[in-house]
N, C-alpha and C positions, 0 to 999 in steps of 0.2 A: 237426728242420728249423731250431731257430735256431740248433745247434753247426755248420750246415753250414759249408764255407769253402770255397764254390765263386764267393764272389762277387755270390750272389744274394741276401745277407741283411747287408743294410748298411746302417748310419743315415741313410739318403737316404731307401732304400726304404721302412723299416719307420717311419720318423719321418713319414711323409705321415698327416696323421691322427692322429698319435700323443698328445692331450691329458697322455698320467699321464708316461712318460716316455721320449717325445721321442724313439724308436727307439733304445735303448739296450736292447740283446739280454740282456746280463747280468743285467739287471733284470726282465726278459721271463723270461728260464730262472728269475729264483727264484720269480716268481709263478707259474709253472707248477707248482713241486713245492709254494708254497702252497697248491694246489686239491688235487693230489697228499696232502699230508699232511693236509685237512680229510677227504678219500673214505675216506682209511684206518684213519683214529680213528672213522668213521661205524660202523665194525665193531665195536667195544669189546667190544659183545656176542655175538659169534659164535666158533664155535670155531675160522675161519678168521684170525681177530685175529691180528695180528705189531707189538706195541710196538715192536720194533728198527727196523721196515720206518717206522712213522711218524718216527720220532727221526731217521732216517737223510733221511725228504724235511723236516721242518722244519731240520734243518742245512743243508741246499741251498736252504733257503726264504732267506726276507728276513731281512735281518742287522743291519739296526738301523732305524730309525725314518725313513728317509731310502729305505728299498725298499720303503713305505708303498704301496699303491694305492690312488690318492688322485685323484677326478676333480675338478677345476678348477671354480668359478663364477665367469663375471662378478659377478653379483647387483644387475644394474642392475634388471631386470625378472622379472616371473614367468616368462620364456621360459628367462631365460639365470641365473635365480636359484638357490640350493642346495633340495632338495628338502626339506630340515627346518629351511628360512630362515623369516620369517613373512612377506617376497611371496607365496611359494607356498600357503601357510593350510594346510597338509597338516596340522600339529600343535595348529592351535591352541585344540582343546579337550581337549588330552590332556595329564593333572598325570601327577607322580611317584608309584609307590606306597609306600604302609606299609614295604611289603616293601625296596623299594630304598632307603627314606629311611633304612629301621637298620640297612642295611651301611654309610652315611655317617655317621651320628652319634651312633656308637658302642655302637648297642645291643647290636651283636652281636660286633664285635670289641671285647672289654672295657673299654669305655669310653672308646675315643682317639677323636678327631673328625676325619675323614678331611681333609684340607685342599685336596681335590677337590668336599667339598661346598661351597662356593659358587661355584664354578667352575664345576659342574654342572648344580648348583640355583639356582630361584629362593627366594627368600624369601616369604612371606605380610607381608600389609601391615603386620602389627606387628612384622616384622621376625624370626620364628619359621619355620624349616622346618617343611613340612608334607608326607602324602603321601596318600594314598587308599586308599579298599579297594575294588578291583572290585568292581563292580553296586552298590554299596553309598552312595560318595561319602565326602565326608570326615567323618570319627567327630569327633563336639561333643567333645571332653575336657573343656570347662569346664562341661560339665550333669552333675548327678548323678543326674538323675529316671531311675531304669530303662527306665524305659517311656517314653522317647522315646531311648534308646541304639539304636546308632550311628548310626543312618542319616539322619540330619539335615546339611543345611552347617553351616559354623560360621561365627561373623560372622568371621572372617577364613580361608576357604576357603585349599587348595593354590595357589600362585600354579602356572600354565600351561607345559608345558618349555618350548614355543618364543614366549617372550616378545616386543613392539615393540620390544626394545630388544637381544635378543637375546646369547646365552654358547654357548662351547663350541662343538658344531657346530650351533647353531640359528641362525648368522648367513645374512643373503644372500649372500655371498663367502664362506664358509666351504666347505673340500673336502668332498666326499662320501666317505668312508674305503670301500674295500668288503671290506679285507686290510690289520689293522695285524702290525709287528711282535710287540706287546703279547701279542696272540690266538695267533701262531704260538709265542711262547715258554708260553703256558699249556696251548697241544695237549701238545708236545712235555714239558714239568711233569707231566701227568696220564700221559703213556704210560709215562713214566719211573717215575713214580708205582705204575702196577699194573704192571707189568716187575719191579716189587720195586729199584729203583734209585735211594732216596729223596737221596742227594748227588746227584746228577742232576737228578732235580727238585726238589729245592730251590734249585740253582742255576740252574734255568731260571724257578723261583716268582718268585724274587728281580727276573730281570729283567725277569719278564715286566707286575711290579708297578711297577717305573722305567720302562720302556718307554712305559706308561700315563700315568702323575704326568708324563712329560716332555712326552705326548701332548697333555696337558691342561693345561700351563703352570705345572704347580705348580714355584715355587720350589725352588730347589737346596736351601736349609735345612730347608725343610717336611719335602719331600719324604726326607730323610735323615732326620729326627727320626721321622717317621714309619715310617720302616723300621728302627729302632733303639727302637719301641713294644712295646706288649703286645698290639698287634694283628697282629702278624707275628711268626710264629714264629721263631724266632731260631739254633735247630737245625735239623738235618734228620730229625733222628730226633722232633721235636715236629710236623713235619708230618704235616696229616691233607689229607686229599681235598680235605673240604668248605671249607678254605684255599684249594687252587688253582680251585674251581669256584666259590666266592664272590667272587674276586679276579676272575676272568675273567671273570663275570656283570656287574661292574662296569664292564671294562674295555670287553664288548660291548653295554653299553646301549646302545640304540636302534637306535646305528651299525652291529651287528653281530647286529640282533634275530634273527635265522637262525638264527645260529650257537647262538644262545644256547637256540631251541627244539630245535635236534634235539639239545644237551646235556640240557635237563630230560628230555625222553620217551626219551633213554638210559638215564637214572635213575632213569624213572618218578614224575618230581616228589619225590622222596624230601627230607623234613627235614633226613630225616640228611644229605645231601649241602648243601642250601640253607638252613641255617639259619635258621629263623625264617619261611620259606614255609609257606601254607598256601594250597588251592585259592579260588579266588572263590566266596563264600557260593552264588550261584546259578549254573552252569553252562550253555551256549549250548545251547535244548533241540532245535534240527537234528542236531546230534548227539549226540541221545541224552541229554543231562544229562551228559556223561562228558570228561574229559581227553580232549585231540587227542593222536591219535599218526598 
């Protein structure tokens, strides 16, 4: 319907209403095979799987950071404000975890300090990244008595994602993403990836790592030292998975927390793919004590 050219599909029409972008059909057709390429990697695990078939709608997808779907806030008020602003209060008792603080600094990617984490993060009041452990709260590091390990605050707890003062997209006028191009270069990374086409995805890893860094402000110098680190594999033949799904975990915090669950229960929560993940000590017991799938 939007390739038609009878007339009936023209920036007049399709722009009435149009907040992301403004009836522009071309834009419209790559977001379609965005949806298109997320349905057909939801397969991974089936015998009907076709890498080619996803690789072929992420190229027809969004092409650079500018075919983002991205809805608009005033953020004057909690009406017209961004839904992970702190008008809205949606966040504001939810820290970072353990888990996501050491893809930033540098636990897990050999020691380089992501130049995203304070972009991302807040700080704790002495000025130290922190993050938490589901059900648990934030682990005292500076107690050594075992027997009150972990499960205590610490006098300087996780500072809150969505801060008064607000980063990233926890502003009031900040867009609400719902489709970067970041995430369509990390599908299309992983298909290419089990397709067995690792120069393929490596050069979609690469951008789908820039993509992000540009998403998020980082500096042009950063941002290149850091993909010139030991935290980015520098071959293609040195990439593994748990690179492009740790990358992409990153890249869809919060913004893209969806995305980001039906990737783990494709995986089955596997280590081997998320490095450094482990389940939350105590499980939701409505279901069952057990991983959601």
């Amino acid at each position: 319907d939007l390739s038609r050219t009878d007339g009936n599909v023209s920036v007049a029409n399709l722009g009435r209403g149009d907040l992301v972008y403004k009836g522009d059909r071309n834009k419209w057709i790559k977001f379609a095979y965005s949806v298109l390429a997320h349905t057909a990697q939801r397969y991974s695990n089936k015998s009907t799987y076709d890498p080619a078939k996803v690789i072929e709608y992420c190229d027809k997808s969004l092409a650079s950071n500018d075919d983002n779907f991205s809805v608009p806030h005033a953020g004057t008020n909690s009406l017209d404000g961004n839904f992970f602003g702190p008008l809205r209060g949606n966040l504001n008792n939810f820290r970072p975890t353990v888990f996501f603080l050491n893809l930033l600094n540098g636990t897990v990617f050999n020691g380089v300090t992501d130049p995203r984490l304070p972009l991302m993060l807040t700080a704790s009041a002495d000025g130290t990244f922190r993050g938490v452990i589901p059900t648990k709260g934030d682990p005292v590091t500076s107690n050594t008595d075992p027997k009150r390990m972990p499960n205590l605050w610490g006098a300087n707890p996780s500072a809150t994602v969505s801060t008064l003062a607000g980063k990233y997209f926890f502003t009031n006028n900040a867009v609400h993403p719902l489709v970067t191009y970041s995430e369509i270069q990390f599908i299309k990374a992983e298909a290419a990836f089990i397709k067995g086409d690792k120069a393929l995805a490596y050069d979609a890893f690469k951008k789908g790592i820039i993509g992000h860094m540009d998403l998020a402000k980082v500096p042009a110098a950063a941002r290149d030292a850091y993909m010139a680190s030991a935290a980015v594999p520098q071959t293609s033949d040195a990439l593994k998975l748990s690179d492009i799904m740790l990358q992409k975990y990153i890249a869809c915090w919060v913004i893209g927390s969806l995305e980001t669950w039906a990737d783990m229960r494709r995986y089955n929560y596997s280590s081997d793919v998320y490095t450094g993940f482990t389940p939350p000590p105590a499980l939701y017991i409505d279901n069952g004590g057990k991983l959601a799938y």
